[in-house]
C-alpha positions as CSV (number, residue, x, y, z in Angstrom):
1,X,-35.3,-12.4,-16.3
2,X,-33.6,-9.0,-15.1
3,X,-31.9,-7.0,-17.3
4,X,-27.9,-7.8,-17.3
5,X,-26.7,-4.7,-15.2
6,X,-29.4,-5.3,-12.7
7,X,-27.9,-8.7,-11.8
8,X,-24.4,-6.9,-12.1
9,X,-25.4,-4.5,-9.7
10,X,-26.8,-7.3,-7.4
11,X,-24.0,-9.1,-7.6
12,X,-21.9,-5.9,-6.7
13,X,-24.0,-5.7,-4.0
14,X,-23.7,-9.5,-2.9
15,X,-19.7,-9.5,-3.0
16,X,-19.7,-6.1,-0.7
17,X,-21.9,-7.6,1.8
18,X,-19.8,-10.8,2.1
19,X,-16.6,-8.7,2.4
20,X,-18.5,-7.0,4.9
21,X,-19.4,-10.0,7.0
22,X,-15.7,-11.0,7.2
23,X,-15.5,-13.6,4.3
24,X,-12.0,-13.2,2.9
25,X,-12.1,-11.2,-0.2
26,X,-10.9,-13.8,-3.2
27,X,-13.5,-15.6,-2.2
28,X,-16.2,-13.3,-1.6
29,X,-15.6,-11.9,-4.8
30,X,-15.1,-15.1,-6.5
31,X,-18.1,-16.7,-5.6
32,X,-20.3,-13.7,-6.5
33,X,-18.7,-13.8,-10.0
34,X,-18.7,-17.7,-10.6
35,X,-22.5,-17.4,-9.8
36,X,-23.1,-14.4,-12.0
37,X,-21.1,-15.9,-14.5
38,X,-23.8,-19.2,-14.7
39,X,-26.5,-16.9,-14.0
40,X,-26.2,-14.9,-17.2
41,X,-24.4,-17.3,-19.2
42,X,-24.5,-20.9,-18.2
43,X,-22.0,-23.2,-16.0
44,X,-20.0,-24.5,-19.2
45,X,-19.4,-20.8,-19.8
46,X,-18.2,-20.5,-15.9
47,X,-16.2,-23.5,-15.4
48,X,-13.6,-23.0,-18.1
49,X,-13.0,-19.1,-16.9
50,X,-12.5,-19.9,-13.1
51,X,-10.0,-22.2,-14.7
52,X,-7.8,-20.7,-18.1
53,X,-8.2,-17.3,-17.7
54,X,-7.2,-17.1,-14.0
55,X,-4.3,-19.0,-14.9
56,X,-3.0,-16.8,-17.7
57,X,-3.4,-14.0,-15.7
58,X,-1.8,-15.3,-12.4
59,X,1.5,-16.8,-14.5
60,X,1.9,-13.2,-15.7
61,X,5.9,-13.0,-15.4
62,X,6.2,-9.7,-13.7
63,X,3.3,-11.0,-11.1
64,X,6.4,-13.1,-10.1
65,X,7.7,-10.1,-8.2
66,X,4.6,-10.3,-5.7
67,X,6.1,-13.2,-3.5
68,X,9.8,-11.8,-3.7
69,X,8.8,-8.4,-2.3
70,X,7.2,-9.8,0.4
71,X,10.5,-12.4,1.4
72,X,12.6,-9.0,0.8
73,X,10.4,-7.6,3.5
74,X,10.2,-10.7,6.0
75,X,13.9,-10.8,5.9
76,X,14.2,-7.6,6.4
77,X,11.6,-7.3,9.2
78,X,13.2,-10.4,10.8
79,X,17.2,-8.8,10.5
80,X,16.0,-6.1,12.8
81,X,16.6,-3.2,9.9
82,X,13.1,-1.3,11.4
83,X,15.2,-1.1,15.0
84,X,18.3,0.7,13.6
85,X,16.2,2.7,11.5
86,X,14.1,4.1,14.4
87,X,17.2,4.6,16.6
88,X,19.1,6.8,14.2
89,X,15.6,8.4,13.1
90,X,15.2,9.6,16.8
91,X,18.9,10.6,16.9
92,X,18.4,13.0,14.7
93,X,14.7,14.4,15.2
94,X,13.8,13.2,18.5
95,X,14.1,16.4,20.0
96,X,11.4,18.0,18.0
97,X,7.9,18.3,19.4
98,X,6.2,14.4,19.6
99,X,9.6,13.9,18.4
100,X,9.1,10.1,18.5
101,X,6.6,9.8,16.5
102,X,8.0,11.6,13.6
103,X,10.9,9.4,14.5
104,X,8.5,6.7,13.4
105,X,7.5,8.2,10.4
106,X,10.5,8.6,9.0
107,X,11.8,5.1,9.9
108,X,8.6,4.0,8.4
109,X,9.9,5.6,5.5
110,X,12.9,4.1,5.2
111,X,11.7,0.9,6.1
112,X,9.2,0.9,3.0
113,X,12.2,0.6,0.8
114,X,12.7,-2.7,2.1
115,X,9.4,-4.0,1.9
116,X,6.3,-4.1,-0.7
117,X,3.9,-3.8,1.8
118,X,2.3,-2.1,4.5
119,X,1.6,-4.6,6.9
120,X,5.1,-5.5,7.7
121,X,5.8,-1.3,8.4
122,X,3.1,-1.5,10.7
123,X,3.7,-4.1,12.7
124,X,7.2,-3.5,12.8
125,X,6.8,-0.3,14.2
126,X,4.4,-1.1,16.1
127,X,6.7,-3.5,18.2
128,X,9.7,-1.3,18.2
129,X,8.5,2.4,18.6
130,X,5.1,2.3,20.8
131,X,6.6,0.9,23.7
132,X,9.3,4.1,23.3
133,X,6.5,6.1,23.0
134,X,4.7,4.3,25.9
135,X,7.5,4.8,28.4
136,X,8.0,8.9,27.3
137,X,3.7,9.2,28.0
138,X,2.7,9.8,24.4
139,X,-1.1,9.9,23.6
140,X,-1.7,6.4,22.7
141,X,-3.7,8.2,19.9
142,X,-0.7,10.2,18.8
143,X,1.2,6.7,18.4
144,X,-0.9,4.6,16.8
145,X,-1.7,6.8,14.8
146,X,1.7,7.9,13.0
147,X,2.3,4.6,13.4
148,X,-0.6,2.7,11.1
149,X,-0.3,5.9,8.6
150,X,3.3,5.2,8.2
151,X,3.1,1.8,7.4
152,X,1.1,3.0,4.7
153,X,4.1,4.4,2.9
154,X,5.2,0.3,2.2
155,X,3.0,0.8,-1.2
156,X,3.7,4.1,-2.4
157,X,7.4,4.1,-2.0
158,X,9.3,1.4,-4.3
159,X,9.1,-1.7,-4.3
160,X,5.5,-1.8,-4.3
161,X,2.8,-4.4,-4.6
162,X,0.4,-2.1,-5.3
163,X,2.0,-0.8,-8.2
164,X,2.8,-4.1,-9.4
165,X,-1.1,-5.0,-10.2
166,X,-2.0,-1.6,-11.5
167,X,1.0,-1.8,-13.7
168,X,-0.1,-5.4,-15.2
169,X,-3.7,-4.6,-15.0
170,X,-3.4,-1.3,-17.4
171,X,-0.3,-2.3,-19.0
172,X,1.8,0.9,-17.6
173,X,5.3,0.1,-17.4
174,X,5.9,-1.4,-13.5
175,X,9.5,0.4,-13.4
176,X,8.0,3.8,-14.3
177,X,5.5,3.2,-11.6
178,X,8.2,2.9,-8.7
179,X,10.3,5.5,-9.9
180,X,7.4,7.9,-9.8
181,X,6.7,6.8,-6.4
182,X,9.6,7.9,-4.6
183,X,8.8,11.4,-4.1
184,X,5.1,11.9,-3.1
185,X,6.5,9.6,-0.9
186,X,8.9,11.5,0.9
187,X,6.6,14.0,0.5
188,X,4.0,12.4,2.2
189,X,6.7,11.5,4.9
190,X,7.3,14.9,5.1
191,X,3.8,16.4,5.8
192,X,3.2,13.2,8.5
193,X,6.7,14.7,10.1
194,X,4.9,18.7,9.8
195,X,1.7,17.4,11.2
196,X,2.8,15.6,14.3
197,X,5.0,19.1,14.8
198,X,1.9,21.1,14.6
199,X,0.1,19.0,16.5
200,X,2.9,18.6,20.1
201,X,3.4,22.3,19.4
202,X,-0.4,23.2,19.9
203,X,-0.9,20.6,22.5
204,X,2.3,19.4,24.5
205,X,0.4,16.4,26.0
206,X,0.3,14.7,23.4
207,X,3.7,14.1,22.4
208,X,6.9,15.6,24.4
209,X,10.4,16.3,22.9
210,X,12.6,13.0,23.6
211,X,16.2,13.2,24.8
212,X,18.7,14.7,23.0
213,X,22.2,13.5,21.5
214,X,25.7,14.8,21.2
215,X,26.5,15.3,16.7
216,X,28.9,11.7,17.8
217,X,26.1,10.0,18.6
218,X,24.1,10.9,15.6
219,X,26.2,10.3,12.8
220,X,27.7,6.9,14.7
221,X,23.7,5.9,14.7
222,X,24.3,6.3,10.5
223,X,25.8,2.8,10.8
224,X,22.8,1.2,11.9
225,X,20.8,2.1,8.2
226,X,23.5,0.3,6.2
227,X,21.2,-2.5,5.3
228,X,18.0,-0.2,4.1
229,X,20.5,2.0,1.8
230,X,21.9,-1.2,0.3
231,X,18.6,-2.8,-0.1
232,X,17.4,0.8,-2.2
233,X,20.4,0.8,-4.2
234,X,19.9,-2.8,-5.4
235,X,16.5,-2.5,-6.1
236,X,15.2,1.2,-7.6
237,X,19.2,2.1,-7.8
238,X,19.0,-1.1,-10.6
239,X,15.6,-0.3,-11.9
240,X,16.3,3.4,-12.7
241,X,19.2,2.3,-14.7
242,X,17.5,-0.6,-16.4
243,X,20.1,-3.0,-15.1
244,X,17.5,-5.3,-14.4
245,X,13.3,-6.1,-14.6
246,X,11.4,-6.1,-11.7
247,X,10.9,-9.5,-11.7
248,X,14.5,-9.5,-11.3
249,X,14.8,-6.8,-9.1
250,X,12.2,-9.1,-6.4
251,X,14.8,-11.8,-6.2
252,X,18.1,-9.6,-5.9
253,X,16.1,-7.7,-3.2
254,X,15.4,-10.8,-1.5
255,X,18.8,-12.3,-1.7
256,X,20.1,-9.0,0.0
257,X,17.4,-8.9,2.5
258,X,18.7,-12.9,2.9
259,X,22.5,-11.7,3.0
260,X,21.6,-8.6,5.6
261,X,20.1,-10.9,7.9
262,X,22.9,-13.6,7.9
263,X,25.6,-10.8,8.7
264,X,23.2,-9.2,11.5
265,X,23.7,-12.4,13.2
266,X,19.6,-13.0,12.8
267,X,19.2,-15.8,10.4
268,X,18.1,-18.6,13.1
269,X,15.8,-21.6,12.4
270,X,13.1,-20.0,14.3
271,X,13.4,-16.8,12.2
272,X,14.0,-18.1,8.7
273,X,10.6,-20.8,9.7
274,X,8.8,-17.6,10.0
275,X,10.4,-15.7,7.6
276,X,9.1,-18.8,4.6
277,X,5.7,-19.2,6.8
278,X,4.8,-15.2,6.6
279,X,5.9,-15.0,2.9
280,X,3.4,-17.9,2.1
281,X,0.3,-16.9,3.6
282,X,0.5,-13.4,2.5
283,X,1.4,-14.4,-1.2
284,X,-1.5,-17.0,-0.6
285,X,-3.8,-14.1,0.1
286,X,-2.6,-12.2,-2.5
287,X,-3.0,-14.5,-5.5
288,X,-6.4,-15.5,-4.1
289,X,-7.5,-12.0,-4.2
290,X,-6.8,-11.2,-7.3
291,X,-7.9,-14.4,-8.5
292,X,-11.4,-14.2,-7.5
293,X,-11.8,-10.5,-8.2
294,X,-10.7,-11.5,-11.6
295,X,-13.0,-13.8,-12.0
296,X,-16.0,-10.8,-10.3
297,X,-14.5,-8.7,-12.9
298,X,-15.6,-11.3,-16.3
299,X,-18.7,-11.4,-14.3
300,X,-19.2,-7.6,-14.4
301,X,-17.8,-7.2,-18.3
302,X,-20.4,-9.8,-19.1
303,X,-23.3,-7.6,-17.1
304,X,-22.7,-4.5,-19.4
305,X,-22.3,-2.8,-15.8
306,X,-18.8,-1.3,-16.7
307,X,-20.1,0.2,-19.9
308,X,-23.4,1.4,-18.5
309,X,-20.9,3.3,-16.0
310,X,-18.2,4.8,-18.7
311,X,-21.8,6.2,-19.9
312,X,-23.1,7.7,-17.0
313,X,-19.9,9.4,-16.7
314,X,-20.0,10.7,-20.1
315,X,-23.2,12.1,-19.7
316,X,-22.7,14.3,-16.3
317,X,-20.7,16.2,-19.4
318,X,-17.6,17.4,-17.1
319,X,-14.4,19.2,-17.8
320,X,-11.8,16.2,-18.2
321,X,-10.4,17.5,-14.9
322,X,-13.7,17.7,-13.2
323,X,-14.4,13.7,-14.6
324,X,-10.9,12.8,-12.9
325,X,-12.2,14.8,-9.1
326,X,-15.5,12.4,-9.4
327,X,-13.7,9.2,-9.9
328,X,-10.7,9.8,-7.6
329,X,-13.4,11.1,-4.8
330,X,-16.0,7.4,-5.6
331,X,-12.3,5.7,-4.0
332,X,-13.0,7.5,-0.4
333,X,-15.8,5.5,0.3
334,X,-14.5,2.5,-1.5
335,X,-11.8,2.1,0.7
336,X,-13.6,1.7,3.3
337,X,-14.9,-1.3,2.5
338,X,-12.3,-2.8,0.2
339,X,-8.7,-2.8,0.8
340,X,-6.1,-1.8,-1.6
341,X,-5.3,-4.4,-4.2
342,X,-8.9,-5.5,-4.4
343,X,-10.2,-2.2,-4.9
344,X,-7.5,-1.5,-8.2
345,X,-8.4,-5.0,-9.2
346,X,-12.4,-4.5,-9.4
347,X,-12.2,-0.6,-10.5
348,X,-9.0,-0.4,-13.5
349,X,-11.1,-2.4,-16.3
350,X,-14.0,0.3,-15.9
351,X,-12.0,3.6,-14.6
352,X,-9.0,3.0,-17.1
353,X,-10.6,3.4,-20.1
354,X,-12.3,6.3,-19.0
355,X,-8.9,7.8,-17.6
356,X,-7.3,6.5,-21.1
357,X,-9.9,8.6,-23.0
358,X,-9.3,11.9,-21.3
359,X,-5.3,11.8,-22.0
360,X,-4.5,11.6,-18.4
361,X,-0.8,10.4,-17.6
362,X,-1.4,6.8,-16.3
363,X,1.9,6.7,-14.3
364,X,0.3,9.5,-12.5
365,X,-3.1,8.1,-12.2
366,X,-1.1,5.0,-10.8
367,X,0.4,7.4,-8.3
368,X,-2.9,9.5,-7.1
369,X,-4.6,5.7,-6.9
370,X,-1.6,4.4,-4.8
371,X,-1.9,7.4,-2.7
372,X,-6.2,6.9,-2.1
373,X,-5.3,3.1,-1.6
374,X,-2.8,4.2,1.2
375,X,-6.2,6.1,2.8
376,X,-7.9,2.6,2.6
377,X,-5.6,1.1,4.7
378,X,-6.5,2.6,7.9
379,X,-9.9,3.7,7.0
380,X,-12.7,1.8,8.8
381,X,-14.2,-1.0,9.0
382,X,-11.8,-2.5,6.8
383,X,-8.7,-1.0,7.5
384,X,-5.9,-3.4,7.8
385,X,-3.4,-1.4,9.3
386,X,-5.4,-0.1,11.9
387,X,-6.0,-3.4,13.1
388,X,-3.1,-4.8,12.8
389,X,-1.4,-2.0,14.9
390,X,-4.4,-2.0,17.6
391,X,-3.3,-5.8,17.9
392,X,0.9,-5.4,18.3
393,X,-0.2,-2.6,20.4
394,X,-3.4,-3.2,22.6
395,X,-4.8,0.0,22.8
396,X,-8.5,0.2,22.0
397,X,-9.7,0.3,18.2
398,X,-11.4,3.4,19.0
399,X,-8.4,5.4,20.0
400,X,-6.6,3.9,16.9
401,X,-9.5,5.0,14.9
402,X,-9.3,8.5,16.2
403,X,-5.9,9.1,16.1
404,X,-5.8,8.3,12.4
405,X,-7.9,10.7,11.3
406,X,-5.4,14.0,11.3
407,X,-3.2,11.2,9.0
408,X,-5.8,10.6,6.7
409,X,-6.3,14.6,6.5
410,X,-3.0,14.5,5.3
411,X,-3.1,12.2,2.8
412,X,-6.2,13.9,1.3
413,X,-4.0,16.3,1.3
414,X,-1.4,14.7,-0.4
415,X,-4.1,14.0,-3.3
416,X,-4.8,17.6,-3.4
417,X,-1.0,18.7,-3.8
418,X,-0.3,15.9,-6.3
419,X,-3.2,16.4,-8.5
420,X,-2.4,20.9,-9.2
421,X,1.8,19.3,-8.9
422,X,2.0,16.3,-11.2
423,X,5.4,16.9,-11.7
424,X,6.4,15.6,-7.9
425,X,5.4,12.5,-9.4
426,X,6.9,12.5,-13.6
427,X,9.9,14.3,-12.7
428,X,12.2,11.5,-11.8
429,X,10.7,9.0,-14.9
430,X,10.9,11.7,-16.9
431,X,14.7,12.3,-16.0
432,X,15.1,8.5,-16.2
433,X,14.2,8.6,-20.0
């Protein structure tokens, strides 16, 4: 019989190839794991992990959070929010240079406080600023791209999904997590709004200044982000005063997404059907994610794999800083293949320890993570923003791919400036405590 982490690296190598051929991931990973599991062990050892040890994880309290983050964002998606964000965004910035698109951005931004995920930013946007950009002759790269990369801010700024696993995973307090989130994001928000500047400056084509308003019309477009600002004071305003859990902080979001949409006038049949229908599935793929990775995960622990690793890592002998550049730069390539929950559920039980060891922050290891996990998203081939906003939009996956990549320059570059400036990230926890 092979040695233990031989089959752990086969299996590995089993579960990446059926994530490659399009098999979701809970159950590409699942099934590798369950077989490992009988192959080194036996099938009474497999059959009582697929069921106990999934179940204590997935009735986790604060996992709870998950499924009311994501009805916060439908409701919010469906009460039109991302509209009157985008029209007071360009209001005030749409005379800039591809001013537009960093009209998207920074709706995007805003529209990730009300939503713990990027899919819904993407879309959204997607719908409501490409056709703008459309009708003004943008480069359909130029678009699509600051569109995908700033959906990507719906994990990094709070409430996060994201940051929910990592947080249960290594046991790093969830409320710490958001709160350290906020300004790398607007930071990130930031460079995205610098870099589309940059780029209409150098080359006009791509993205011309839009029309410009009287300093009426701007601040009467202030009315229009009522429903985001209340949605961030409920949510971080009461986390960063320890009013309330985040458990708690899911369903107060939700009922004020709920509450939003009934004033807007939005809260039809039709749109609450889809609102419950969206919410399902995508807390469906969710769970079933995490619940076959977990199950990967026993597989690998039992393999030795994760230890043979943590001794690898000792033995290239690095500077604690230099140990930290190696793991952060194995999640490049990772995220292409895996997207961003799975790839913090396989990775935490080995890279934690090893992260624990060296006296690195975790709430700003959770940070640089959510930041690389942010790069998965519209990294090919797995991607999932790209993809979504090539479908809402119907411009070629190539062009999407291309005009991505200055974005994803920036969030390597968002990496770099976080990891010499950990203080953008611990300042406001720090303050908090």
């Amino acid at each position: 019989m092979l040695p233990n982490p031989i089959i752990g690296i086969i299996g590995v190598v089993v579960a990446l190839s059926l994530v490659m051929l399009g098999l979701p991931l809970g159950i590409a990973f699942g099934a590798a794991g369950f077989i490992g599991i009988i192959v080194l062990r036996s099938l009474d050892t497999a059959l009582p992990t697929l069921g106990s040890y999934l179940y204590l994880f997935t009735s986790n309290l604060t996992l709870c959070a998950i499924p009311l983050f994501i009805l916060m964002g439908q409701f919010a998606y469906y009460s039109g929010i991302s509209h009157d964000l985008f029209t007071a965004a360009n209001k005030w910035i749409g005379r800039l240079p591809g001013g537009l698109a960093s009209a998207t951005a920074l709706a995007c931004t805003g529209f990730a406080a009300c939503t713990g995920t990027s899919v819904a930013g993407a879309a959204t946007m997607g719908v409501v600023a490409f056709p703008e950009m459309e009708k003004f002759n943008y480069s359909p790269r130029l678009s699509t791209g600051c569109i995908a990369a700033g959906g990507t801010l719906g994990i990094l700024i709070p409430p996060s999904v994201v940051f929910i696993v990592y947080g249960v995973l290594t046991e790093t307090s969830v409320v710490d997590l958001f709160i350290a989130g906020i300004l790398p994001g607007l930071m990130l928000s930031a460079l995205f709004i610098v870099a589309i500047t940059i780029m209409c400056k150098l080359n006009p084509k791509l993205g011309p200044p839009g029309e410009s308003f009287t300093w009426k019309e701007k601040f009467a477009s202030l009315r229009g982000i009522w429903g985001m600002l209340m949605l961030l004071l409920l949510v971080v305003g009461g986390l960063y005063f320890g009013i309330f859990a985040p458990s708690e902080a899911g369903a107060i979001g939700a009922f004020g997404a709920f509450i939003i949409m009934l004033t807007k006038g939005q809260l039809t049949k039709s749109n609450l059907f889809s609102t419950l229908k969206e919410t399902t599935k995508m807390t469906a793929f969710a769970m079933l994610a995490v619940s076959g990775i977990l199950l990967f995960i026993t597989f690998v622990a039992l393999s030795n794999l994760a230890s043979l690793l943590v001794s690898w890592t000792t033995a290239l002998h690095l500077s604690p800083f230099g140990t930290l550049i190696v793991i952060l730069a194995f999640y490049v390539p990772l995220g292409c293949i895996i997207e961003s929950v799975g790839m913090i559920l396989l990775t935490m039980p080995i890279v934690f320890p090893i992260i624990q060891s060296l006296g690195f922050d975790p709430v700003w290891f959770g940070v640089l993570i959510c930041v690389l996990s942010e790069l998965s998203l519209i990294t090919p081939p797995i991607g999932v923003n790209m993809y979504i906003v090539q479908g809402v939009t119907n411009v070629p996956l190539r062009e999407v791919a291309l005009g991505i990549l200055p974005f994803a320059l920036v969030l390597v570059i968002g990496v770099v400036i976080l990891l010499f400036f950990p203080e953008i990230a611990l300042f406001l926890p720090g303050v908090m405590k």
